[in-house]
PyMOL Python script that loads the backbone (N, CA, C, O; Angstrom):
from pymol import cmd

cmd.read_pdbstr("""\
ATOM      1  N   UNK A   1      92.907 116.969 105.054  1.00  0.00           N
ATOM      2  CA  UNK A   1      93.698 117.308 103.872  1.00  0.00           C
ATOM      3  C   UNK A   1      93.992 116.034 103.085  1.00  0.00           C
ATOM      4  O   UNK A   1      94.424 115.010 103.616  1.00  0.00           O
ATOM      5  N   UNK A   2      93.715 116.172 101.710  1.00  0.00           N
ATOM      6  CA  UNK A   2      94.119 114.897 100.970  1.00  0.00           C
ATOM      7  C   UNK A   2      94.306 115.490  99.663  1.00  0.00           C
ATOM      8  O   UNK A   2      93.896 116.512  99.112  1.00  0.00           O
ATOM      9  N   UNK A   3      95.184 114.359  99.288  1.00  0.00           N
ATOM     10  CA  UNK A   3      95.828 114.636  98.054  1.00  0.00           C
ATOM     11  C   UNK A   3      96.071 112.860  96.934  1.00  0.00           C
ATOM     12  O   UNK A   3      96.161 111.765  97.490  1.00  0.00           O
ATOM     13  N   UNK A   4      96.108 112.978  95.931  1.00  0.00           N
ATOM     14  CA  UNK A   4      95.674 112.338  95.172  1.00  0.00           C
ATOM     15  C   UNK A   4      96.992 111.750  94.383  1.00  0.00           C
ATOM     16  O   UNK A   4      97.703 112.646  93.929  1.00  0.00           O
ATOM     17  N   UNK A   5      97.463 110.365  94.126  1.00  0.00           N
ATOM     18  CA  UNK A   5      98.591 110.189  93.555  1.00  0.00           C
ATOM     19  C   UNK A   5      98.122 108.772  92.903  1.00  0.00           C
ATOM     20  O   UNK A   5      97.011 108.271  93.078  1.00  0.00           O
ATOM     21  N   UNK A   6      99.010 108.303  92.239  1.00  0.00           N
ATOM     22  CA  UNK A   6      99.349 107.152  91.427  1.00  0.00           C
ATOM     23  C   UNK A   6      98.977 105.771  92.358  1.00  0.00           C
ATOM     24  O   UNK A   6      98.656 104.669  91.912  1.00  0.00           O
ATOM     25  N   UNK A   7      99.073 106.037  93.314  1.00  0.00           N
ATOM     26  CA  UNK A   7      98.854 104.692  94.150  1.00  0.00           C
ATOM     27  C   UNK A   7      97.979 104.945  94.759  1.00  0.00           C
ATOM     28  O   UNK A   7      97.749 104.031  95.551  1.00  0.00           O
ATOM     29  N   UNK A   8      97.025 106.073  94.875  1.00  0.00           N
ATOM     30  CA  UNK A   8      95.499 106.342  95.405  1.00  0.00           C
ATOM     31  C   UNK A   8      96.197 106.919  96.128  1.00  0.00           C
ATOM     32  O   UNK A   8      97.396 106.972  96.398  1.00  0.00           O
ATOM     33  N   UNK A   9      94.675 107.663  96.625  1.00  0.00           N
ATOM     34  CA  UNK A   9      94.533 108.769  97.631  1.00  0.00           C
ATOM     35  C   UNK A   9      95.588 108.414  99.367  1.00  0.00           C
ATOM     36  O   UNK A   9      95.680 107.474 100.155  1.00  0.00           O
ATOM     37  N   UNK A  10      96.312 110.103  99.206  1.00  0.00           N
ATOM     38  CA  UNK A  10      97.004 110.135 100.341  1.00  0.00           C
ATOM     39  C   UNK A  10      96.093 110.847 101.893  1.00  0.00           C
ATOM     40  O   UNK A  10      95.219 111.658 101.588  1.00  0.00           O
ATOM     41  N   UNK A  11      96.220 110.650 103.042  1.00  0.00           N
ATOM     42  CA  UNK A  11      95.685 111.692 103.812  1.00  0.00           C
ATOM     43  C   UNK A  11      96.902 111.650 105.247  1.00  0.00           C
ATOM     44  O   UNK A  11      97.568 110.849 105.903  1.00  0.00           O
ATOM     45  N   UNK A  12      96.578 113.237 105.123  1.00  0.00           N
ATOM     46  CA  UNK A  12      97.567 113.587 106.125  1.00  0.00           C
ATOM     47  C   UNK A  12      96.985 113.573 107.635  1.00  0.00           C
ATOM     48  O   UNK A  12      96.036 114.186 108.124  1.00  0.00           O
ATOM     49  N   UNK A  13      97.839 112.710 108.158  1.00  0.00           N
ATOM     50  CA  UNK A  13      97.651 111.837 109.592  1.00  0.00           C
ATOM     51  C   UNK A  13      98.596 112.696 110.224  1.00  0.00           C
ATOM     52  O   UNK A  13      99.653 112.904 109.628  1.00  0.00           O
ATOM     53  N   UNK A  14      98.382 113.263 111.400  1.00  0.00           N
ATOM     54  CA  UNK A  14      99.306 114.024 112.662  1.00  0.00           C
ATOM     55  C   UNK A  14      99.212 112.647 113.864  1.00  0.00           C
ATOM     56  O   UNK A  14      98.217 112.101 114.342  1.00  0.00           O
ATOM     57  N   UNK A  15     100.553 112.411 114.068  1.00  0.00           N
ATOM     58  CA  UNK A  15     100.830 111.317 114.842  1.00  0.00           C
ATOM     59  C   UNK A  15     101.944 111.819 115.924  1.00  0.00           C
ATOM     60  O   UNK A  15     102.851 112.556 115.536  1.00  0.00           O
ATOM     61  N   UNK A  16     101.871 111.454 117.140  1.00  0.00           N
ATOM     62  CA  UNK A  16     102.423 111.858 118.226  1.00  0.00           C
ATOM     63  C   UNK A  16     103.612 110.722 118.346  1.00  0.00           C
ATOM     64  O   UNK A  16     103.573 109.497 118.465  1.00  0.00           O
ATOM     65  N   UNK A  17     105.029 111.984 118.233  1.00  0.00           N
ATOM     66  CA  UNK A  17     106.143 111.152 118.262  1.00  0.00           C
ATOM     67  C   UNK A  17     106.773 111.375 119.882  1.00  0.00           C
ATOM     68  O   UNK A  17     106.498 112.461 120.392  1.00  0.00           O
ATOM     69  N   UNK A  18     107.418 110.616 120.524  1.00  0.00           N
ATOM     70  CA  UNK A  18     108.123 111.010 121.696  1.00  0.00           C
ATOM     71  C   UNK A  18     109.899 110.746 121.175  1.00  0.00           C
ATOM     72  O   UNK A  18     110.647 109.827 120.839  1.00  0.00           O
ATOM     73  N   UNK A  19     109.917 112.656 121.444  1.00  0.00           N
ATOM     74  CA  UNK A  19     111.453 113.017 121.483  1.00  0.00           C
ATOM     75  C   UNK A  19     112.578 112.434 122.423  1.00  0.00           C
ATOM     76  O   UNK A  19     112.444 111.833 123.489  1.00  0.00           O
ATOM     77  N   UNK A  20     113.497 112.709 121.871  1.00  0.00           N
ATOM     78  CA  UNK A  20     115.063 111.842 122.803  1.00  0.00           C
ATOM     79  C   UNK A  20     114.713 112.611 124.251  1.00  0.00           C
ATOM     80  O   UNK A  20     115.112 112.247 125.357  1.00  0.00           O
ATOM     81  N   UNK A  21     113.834 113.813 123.947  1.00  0.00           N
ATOM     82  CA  UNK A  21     114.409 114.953 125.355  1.00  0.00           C
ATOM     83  C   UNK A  21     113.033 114.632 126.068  1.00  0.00           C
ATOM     84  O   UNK A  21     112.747 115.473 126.921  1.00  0.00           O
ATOM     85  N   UNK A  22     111.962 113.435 125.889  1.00  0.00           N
ATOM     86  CA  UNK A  22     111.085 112.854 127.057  1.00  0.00           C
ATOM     87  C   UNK A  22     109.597 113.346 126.310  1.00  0.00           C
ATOM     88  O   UNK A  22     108.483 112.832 126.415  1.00  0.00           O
ATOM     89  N   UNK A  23     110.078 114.654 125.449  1.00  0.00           N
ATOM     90  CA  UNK A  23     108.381 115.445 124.954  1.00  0.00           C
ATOM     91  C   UNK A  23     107.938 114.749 123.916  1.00  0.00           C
ATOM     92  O   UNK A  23     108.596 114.203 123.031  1.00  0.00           O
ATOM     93  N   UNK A  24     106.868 114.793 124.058  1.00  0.00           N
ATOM     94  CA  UNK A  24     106.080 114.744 122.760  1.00  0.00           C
ATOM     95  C   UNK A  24     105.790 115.959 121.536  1.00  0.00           C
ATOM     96  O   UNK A  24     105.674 117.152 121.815  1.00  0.00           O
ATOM     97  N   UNK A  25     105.720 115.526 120.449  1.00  0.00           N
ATOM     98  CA  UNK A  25     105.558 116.360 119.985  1.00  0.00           C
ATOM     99  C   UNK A  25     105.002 115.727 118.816  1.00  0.00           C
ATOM    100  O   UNK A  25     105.062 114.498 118.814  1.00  0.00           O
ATOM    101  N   UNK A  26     104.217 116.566 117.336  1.00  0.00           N
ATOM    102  CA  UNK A  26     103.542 116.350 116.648  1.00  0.00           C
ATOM    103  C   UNK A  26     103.994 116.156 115.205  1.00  0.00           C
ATOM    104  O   UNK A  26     104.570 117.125 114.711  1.00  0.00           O
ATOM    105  N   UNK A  27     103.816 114.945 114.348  1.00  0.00           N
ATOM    106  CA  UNK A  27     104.397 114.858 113.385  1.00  0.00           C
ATOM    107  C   UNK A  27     103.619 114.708 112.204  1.00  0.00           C
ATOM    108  O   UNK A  27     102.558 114.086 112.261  1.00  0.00           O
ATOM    109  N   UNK A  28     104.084 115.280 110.983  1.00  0.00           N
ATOM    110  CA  UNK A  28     102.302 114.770 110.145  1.00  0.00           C
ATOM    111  C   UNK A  28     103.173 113.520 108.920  1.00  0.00           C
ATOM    112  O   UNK A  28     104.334 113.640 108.529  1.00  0.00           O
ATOM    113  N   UNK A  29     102.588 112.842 108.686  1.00  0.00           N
ATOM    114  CA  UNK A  29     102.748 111.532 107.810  1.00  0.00           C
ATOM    115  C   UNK A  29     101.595 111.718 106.824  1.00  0.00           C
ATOM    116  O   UNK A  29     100.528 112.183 107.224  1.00  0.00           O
ATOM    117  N   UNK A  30     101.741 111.437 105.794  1.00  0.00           N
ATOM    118  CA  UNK A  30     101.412 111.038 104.569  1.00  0.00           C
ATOM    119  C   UNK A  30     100.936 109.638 103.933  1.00  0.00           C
ATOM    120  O   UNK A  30     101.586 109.043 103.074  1.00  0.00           O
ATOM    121  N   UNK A  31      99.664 109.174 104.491  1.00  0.00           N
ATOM    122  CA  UNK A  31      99.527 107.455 104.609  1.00  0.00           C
ATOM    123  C   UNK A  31      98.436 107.432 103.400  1.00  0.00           C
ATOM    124  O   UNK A  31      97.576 108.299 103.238  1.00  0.00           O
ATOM    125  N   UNK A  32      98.578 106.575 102.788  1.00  0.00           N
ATOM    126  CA  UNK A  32      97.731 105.837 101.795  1.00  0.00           C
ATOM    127  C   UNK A  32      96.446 105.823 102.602  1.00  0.00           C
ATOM    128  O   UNK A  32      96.427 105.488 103.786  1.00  0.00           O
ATOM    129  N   UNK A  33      95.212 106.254 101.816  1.00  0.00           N
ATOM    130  CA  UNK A  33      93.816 106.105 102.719  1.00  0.00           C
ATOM    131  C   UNK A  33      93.694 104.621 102.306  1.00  0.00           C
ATOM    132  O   UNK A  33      93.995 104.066 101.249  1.00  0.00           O
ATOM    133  N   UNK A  34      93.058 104.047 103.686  1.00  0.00           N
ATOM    134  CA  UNK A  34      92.679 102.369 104.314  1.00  0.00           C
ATOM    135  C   UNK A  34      94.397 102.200 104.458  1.00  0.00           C
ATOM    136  O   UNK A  34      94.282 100.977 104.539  1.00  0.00           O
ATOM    137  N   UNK A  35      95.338 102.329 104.521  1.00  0.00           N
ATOM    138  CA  UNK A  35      96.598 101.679 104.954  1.00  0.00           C
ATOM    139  C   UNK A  35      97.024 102.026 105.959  1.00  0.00           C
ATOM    140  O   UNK A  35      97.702 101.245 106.626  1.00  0.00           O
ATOM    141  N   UNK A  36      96.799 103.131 106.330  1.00  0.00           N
ATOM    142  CA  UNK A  36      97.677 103.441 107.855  1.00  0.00           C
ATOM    143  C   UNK A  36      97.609 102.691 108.947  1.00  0.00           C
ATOM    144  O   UNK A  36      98.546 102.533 109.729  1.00  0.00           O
ATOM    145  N   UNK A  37      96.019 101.982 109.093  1.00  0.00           N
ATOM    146  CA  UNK A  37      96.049 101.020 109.919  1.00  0.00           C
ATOM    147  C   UNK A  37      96.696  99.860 109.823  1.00  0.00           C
ATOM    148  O   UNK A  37      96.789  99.127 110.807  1.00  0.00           O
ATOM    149  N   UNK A  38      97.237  99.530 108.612  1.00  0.00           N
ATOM    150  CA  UNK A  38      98.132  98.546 108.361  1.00  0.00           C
ATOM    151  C   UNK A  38      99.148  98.400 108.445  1.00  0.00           C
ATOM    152  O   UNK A  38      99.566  97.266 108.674  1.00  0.00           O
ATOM    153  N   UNK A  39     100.191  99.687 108.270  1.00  0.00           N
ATOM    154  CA  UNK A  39     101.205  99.753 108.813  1.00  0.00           C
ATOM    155  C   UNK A  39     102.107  99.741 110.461  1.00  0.00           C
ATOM    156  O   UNK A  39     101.893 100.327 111.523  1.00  0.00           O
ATOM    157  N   UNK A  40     102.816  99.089 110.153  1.00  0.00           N
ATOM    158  CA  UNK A  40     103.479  99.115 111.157  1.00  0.00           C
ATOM    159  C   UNK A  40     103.984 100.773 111.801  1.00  0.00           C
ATOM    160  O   UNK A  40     103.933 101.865 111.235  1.00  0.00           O
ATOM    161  N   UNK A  41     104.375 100.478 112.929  1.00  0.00           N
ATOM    162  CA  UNK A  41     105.328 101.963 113.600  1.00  0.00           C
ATOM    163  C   UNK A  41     106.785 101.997 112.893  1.00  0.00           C
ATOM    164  O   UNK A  41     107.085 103.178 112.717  1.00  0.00           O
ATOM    165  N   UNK A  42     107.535 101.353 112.546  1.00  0.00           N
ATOM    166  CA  UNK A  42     108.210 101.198 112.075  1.00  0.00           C
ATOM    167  C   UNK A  42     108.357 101.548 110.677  1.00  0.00           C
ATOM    168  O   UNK A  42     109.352 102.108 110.215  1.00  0.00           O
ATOM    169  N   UNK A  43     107.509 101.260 110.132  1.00  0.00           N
ATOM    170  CA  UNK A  43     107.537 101.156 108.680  1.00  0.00           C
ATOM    171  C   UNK A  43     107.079 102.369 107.940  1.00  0.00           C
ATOM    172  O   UNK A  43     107.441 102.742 106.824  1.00  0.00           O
ATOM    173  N   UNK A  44     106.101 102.995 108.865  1.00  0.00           N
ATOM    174  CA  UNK A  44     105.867 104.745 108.308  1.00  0.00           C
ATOM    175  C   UNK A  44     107.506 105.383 108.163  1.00  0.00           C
ATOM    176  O   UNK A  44     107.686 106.546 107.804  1.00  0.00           O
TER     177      UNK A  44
END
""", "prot")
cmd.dss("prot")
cmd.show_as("cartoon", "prot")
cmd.util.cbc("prot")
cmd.orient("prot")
């Protein structure tokens, strides 16, 4: 899935978060295509 904005193309990344309660579970983010690898964990 991608979508198209002012600062270039977005694509939706599903990234595995671990909950307070031990699970994992699935989150989707919105990363600039070529940046996600650049970002930090933090910084998403």
């Amino acid at each position: 899935m991608k979508e198209s904005t002012m600062t270039g193309e977005l694509e939706m990344h599903w990234i595995s978060v671990l909950g307070p309660d031990g699970r994992t579970r699935m989150e989707a983010r919105w990363l600039v295509v070529g940046e996600a690898d650049a970002l930090a964990p933090h910084a998403a």
